[in-house]
Structures are given as C-alpha cells and as structure tokens.
N, CA, C and O atoms as a CHARMM CRD file, in Angstrom:
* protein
*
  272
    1    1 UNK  N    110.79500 109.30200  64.76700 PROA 1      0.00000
    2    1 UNK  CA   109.97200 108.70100  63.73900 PROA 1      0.00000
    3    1 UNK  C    108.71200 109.53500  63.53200 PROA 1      0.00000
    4    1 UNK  O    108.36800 110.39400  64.34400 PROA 1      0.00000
    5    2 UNK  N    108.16100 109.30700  62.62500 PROA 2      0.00000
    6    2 UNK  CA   107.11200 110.37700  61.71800 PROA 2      0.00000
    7    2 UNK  C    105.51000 109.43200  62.91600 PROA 2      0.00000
    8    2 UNK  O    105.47100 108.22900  63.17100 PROA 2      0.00000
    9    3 UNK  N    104.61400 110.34000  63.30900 PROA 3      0.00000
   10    3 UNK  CA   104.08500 110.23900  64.44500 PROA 3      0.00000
   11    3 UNK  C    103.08200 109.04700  63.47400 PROA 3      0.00000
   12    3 UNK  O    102.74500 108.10500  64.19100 PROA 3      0.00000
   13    4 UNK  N    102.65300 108.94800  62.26600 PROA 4      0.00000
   14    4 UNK  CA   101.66500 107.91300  61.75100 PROA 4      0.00000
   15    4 UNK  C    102.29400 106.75700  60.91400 PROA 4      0.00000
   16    4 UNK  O    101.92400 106.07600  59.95800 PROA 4      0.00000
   17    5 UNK  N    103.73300 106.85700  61.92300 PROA 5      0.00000
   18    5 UNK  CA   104.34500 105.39200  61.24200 PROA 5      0.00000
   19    5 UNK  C    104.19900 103.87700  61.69900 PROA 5      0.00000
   20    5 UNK  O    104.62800 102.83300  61.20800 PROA 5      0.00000
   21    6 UNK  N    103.25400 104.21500  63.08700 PROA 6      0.00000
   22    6 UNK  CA   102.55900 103.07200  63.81600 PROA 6      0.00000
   23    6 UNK  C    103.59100 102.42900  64.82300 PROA 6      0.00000
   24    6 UNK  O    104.27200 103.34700  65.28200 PROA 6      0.00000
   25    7 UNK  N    103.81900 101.70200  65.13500 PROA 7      0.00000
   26    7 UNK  CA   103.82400 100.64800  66.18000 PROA 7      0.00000
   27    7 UNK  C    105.05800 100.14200  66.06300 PROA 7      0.00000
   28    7 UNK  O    105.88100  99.95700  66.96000 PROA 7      0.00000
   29    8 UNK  N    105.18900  99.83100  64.40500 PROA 8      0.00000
   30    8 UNK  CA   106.76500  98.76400  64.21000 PROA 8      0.00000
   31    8 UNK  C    106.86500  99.18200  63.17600 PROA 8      0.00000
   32    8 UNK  O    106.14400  98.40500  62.55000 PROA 8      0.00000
   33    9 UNK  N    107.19700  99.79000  62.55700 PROA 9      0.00000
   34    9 UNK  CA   107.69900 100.91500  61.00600 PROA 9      0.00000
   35    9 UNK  C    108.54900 100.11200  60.38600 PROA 9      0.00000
   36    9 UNK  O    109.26300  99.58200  61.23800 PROA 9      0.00000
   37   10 UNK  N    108.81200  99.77500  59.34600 PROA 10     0.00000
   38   10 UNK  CA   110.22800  99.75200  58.77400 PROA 10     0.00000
   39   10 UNK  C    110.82700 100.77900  57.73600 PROA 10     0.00000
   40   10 UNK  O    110.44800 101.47600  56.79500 PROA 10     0.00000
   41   11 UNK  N    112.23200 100.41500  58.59400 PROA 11     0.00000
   42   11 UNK  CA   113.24900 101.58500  58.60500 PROA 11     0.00000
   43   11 UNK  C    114.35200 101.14200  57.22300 PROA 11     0.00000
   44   11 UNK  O    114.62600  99.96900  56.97000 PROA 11     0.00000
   45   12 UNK  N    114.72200 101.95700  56.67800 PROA 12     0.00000
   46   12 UNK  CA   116.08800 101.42300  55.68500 PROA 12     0.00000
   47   12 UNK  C    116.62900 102.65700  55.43800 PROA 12     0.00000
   48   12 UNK  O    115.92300 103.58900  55.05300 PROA 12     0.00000
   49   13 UNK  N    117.95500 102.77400  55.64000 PROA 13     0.00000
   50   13 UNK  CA   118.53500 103.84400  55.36800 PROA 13     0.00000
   51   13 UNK  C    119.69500 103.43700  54.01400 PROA 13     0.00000
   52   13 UNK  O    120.17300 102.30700  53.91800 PROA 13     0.00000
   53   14 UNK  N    119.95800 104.34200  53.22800 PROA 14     0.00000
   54   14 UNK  CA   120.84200 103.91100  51.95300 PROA 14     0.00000
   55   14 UNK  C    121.92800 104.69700  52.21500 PROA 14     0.00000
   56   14 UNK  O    122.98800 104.18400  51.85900 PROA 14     0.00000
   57   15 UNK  N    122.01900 105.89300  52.77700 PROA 15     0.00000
   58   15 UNK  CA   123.54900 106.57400  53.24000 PROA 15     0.00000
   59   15 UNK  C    122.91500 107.17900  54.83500 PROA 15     0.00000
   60   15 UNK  O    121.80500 107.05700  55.35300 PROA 15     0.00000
   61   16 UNK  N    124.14700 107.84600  55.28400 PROA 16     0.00000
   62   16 UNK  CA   123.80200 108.44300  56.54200 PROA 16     0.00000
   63   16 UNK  C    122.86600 109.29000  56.71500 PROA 16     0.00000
   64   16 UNK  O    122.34900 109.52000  57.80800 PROA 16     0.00000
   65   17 UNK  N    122.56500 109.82700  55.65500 PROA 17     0.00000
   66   17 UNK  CA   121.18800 110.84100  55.27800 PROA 17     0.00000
   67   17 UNK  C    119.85900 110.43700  54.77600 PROA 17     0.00000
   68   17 UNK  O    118.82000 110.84300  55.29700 PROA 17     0.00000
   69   18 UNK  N    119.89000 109.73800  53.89000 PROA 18     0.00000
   70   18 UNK  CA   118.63300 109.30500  53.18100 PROA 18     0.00000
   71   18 UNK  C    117.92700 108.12800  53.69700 PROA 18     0.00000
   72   18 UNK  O    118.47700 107.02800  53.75800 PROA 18     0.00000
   73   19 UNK  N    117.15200 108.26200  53.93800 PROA 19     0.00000
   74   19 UNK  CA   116.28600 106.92900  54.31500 PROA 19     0.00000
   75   19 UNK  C    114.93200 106.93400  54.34000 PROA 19     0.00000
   76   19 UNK  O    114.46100 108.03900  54.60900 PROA 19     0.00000
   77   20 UNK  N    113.91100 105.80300  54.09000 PROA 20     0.00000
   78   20 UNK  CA   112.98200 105.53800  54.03400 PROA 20     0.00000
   79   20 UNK  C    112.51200 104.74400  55.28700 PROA 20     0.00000
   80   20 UNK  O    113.25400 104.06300  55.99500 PROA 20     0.00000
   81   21 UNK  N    110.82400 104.97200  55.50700 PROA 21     0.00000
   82   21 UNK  CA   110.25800 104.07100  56.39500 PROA 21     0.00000
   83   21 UNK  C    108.60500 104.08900  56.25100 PROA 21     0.00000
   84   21 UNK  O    107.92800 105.03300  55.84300 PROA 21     0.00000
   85   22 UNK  N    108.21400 103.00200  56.62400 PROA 22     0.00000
   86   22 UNK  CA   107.06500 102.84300  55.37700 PROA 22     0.00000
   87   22 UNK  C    106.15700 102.15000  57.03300 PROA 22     0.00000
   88   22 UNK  O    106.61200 101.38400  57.88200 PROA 22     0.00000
   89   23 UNK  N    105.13800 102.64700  56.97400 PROA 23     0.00000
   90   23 UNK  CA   104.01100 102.33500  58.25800 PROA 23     0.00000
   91   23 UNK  C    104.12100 100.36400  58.24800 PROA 23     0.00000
   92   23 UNK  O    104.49600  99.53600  57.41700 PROA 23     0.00000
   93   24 UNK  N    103.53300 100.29400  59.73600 PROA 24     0.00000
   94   24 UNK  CA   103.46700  99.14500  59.61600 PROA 24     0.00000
   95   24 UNK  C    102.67800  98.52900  60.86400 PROA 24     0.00000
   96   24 UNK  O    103.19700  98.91700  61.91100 PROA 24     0.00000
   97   25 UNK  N    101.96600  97.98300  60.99800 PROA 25     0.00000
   98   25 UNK  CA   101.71400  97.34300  62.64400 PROA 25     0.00000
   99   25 UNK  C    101.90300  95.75000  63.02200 PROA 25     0.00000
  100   25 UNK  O    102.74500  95.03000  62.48500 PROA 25     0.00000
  101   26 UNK  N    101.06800  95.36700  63.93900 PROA 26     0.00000
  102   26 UNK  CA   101.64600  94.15300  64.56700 PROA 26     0.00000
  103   26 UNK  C    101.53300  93.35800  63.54300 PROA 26     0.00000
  104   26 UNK  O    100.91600  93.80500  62.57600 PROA 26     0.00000
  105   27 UNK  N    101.93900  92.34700  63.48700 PROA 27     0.00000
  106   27 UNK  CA   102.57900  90.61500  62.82100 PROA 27     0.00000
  107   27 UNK  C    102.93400  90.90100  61.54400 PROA 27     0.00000
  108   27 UNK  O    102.69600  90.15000  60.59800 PROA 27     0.00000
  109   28 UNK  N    103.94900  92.80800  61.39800 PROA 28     0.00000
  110   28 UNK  CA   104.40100  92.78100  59.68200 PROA 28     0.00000
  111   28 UNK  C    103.47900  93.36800  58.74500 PROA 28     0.00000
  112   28 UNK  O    103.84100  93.54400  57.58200 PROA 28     0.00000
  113   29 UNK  N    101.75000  93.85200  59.32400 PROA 29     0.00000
  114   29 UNK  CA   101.40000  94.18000  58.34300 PROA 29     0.00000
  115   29 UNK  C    100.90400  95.99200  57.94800 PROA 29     0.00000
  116   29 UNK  O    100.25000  96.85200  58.53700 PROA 29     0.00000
  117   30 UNK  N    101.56300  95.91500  56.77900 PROA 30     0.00000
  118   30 UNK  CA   102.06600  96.95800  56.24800 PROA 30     0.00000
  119   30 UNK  C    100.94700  98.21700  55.94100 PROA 30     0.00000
  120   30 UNK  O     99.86700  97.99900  55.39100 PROA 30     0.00000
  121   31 UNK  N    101.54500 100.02400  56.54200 PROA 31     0.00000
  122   31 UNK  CA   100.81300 100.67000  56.29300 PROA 31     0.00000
  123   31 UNK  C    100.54500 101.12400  54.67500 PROA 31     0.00000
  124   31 UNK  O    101.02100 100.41800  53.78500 PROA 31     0.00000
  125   32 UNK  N     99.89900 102.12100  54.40200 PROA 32     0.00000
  126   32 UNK  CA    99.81700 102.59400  53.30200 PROA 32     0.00000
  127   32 UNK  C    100.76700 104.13300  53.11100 PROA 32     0.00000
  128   32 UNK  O    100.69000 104.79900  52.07800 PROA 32     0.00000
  129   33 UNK  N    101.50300 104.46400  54.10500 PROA 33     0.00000
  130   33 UNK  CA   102.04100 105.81700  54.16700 PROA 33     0.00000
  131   33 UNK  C    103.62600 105.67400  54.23700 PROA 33     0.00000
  132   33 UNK  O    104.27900 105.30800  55.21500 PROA 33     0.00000
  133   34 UNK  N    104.08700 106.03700  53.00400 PROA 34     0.00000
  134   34 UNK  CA   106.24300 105.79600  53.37900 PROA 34     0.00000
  135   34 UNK  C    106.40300 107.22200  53.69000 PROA 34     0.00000
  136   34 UNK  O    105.57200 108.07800  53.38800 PROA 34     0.00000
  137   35 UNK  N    107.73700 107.48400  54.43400 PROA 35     0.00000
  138   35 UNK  CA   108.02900 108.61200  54.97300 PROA 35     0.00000
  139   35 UNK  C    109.78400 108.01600  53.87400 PROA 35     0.00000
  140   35 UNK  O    110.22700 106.94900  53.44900 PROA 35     0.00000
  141   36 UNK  N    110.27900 109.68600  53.85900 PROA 36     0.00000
  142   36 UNK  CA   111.24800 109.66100  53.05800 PROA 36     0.00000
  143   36 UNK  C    112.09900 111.32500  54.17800 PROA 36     0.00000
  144   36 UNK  O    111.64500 112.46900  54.18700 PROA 36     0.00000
  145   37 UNK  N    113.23600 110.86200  54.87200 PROA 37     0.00000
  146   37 UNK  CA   114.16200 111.36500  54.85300 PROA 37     0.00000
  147   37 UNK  C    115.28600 111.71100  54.32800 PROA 37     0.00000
  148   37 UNK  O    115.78900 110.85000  53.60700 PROA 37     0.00000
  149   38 UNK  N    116.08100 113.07100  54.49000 PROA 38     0.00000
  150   38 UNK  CA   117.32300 113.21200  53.46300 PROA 38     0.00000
  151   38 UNK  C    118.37000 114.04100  54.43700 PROA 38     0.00000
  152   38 UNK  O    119.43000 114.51900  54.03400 PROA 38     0.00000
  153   39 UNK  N    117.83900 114.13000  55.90400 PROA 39     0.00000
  154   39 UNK  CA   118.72000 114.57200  57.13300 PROA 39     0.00000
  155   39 UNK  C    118.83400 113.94100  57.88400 PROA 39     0.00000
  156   39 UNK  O    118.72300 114.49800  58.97600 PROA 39     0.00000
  157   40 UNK  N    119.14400 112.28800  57.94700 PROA 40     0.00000
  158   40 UNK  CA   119.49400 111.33200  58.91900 PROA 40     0.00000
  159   40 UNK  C    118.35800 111.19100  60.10000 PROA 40     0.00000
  160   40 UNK  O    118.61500 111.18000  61.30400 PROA 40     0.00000
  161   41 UNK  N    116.78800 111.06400  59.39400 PROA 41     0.00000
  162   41 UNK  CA   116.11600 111.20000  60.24800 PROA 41     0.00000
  163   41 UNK  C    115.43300 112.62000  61.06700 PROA 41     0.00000
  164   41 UNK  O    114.25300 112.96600  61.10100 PROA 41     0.00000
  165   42 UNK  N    116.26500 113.07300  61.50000 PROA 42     0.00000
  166   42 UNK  CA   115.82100 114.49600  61.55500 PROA 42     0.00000
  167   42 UNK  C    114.65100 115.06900  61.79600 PROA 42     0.00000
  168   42 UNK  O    114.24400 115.57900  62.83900 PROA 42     0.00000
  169   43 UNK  N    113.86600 114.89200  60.22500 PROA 43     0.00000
  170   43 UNK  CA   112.48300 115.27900  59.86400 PROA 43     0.00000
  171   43 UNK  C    112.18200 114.47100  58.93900 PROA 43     0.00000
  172   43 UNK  O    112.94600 114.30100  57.98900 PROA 43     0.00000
  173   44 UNK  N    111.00700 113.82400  59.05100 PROA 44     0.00000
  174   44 UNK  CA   110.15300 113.09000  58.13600 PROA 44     0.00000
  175   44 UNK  C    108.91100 113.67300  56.71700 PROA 44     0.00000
  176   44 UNK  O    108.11200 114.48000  57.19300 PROA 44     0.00000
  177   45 UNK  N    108.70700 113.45100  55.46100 PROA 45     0.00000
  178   45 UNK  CA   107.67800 113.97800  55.03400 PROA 45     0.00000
  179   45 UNK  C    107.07200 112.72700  54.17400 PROA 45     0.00000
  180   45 UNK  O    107.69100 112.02300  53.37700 PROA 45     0.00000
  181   46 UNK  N    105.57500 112.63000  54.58200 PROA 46     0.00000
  182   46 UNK  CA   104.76600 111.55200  53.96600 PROA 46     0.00000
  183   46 UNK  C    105.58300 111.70400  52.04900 PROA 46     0.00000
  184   46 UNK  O    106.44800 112.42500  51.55100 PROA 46     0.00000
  185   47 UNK  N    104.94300 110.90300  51.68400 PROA 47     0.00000
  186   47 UNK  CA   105.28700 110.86600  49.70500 PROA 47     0.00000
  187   47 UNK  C    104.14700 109.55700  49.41700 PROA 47     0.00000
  188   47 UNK  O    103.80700 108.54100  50.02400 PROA 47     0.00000
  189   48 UNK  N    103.77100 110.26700  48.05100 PROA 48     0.00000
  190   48 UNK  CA   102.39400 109.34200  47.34900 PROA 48     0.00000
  191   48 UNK  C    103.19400 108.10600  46.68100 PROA 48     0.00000
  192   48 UNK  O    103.99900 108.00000  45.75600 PROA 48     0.00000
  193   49 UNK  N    102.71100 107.41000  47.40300 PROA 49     0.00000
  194   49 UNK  CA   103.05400 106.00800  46.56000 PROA 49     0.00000
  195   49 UNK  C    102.45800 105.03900  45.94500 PROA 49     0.00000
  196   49 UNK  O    101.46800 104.70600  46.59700 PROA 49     0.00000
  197   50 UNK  N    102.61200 104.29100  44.79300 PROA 50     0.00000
  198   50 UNK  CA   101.62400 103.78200  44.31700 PROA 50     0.00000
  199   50 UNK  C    102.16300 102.12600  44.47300 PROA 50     0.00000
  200   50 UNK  O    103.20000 101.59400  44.87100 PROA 50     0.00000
  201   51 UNK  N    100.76300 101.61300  43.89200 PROA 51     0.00000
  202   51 UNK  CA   101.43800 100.00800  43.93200 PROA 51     0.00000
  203   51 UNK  C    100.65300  99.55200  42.73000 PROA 51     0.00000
  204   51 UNK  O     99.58500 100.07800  42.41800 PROA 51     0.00000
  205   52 UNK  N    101.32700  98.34200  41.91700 PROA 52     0.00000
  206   52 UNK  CA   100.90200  97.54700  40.76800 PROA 52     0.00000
  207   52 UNK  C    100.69500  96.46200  41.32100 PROA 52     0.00000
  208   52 UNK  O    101.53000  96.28200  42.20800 PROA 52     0.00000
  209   53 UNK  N     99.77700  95.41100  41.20000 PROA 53     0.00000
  210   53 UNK  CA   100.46500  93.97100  41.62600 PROA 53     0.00000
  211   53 UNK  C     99.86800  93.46100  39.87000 PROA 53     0.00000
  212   53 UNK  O     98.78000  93.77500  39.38600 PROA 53     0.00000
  213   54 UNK  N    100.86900  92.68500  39.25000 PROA 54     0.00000
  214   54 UNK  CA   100.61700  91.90500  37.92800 PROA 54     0.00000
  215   54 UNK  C    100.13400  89.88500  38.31600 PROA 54     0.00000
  216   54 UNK  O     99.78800  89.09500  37.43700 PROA 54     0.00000
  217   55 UNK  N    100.26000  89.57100  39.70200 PROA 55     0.00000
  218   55 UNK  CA    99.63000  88.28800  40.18900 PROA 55     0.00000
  219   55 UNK  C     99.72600  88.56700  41.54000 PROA 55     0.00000
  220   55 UNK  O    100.55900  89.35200  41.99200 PROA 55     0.00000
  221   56 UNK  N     99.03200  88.05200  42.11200 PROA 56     0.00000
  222   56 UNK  CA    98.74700  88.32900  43.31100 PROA 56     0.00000
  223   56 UNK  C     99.97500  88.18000  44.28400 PROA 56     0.00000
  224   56 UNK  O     99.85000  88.44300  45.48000 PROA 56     0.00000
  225   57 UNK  N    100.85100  87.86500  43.88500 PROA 57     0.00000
  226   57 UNK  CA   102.26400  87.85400  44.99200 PROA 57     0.00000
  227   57 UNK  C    103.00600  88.79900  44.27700 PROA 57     0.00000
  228   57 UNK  O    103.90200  89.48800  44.76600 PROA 57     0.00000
  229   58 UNK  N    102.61300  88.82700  43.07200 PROA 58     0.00000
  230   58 UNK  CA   104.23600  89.99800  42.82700 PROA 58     0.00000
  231   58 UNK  C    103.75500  91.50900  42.34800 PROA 58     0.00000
  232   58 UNK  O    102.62100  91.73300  41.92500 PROA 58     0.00000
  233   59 UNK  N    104.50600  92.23600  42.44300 PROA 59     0.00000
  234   59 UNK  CA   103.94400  93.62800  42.43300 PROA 59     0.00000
  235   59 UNK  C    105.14300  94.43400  42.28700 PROA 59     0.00000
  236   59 UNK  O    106.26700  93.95500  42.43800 PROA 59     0.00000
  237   60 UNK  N    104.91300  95.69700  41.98500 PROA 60     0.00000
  238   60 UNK  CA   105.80100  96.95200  41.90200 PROA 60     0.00000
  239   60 UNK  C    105.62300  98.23000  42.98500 PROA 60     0.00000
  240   60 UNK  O    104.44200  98.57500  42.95100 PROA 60     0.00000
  241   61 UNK  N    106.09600  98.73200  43.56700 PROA 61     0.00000
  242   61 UNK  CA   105.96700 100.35500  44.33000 PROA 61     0.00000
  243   61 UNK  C    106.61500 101.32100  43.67100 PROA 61     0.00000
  244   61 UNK  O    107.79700 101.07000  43.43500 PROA 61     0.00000
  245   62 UNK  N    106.14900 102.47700  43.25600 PROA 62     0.00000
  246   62 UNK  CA   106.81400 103.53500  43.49900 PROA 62     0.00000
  247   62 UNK  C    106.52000 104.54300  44.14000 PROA 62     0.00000
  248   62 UNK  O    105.56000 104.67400  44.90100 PROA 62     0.00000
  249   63 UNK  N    107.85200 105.81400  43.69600 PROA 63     0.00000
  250   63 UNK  CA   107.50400 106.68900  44.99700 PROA 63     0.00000
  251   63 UNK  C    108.68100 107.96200  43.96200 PROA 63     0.00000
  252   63 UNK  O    109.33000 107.66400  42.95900 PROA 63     0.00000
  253   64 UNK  N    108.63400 108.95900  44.45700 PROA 64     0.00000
  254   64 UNK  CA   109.34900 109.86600  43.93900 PROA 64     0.00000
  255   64 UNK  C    111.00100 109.31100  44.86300 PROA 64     0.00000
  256   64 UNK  O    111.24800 108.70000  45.90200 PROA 64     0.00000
  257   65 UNK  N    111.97200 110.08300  43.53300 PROA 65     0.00000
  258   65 UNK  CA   113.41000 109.41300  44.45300 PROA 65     0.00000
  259   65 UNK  C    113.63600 110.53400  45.33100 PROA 65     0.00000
  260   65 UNK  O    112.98900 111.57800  45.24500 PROA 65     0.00000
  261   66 UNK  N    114.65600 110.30300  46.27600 PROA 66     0.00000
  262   66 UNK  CA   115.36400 111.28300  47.34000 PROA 66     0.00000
  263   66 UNK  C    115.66900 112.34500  46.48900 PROA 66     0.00000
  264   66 UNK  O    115.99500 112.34000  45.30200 PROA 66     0.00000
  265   67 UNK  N    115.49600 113.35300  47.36800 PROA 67     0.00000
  266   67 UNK  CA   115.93900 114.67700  46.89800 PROA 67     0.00000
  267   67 UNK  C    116.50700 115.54700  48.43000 PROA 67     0.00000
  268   67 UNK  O    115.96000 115.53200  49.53300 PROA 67     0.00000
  269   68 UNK  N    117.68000 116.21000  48.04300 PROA 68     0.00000
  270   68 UNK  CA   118.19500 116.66600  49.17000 PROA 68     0.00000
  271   68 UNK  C    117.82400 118.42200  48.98000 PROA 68     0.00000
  272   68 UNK  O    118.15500 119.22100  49.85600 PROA 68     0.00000
C-alpha cells in the first residue's frame, strides 16, 4: 500500500490489475489522497481529485480514469 494511505485505506479493485484506494483513518474517516493502480497493486501513484457536494449529503468525485 502507498505509504500516505493511513491506517485503514479503502481498497477496490475492478479487474486483477486496476484498482483504487483512497486514504482513510480510524472510525471511516476519509483522506483527501486516492491512489490509482493498473499492476495489481504493485506500485501506487497519488491522482488529483476533486469533489462537488450539491446538499450536504450528496456529492460527486472525480479523478482521471485508469490508464495502463
């Protein structure tokens, strides 16, 4: 795991290669830094992500897509 993914990261992988994991620490709460793999983990590289929120519970992220 990417060394500033903290404590309890979450992890999601979409094939055996690609996957995301986005900082996180104790009781769930969430960093500001996603890491984006495309070698099954392997090697990690930060990516700028942004966030919308349109009411205070709902919101949008993006992020550039996987690239191998």
């Amino acid at each position: 795991m990417p060394a500033g993914a903290g404590a309890y990261p979450r992890v999601r992988f979409f094939s055996p290669a690609d996957g995301i994991a986005v900082s996180a620490g104790p009781q769930g709460s969430i960093g500001q830094t996603f890491y984006l793999t495309s070698n099954g983990g392997q090697t990690w590289r930060p990516v700028a992500q942004g966030f919308d929120f349109v009411t205070p519970s709902i919101g949008f992220a993006s992020m550039p897509a996987l690239r191998r």
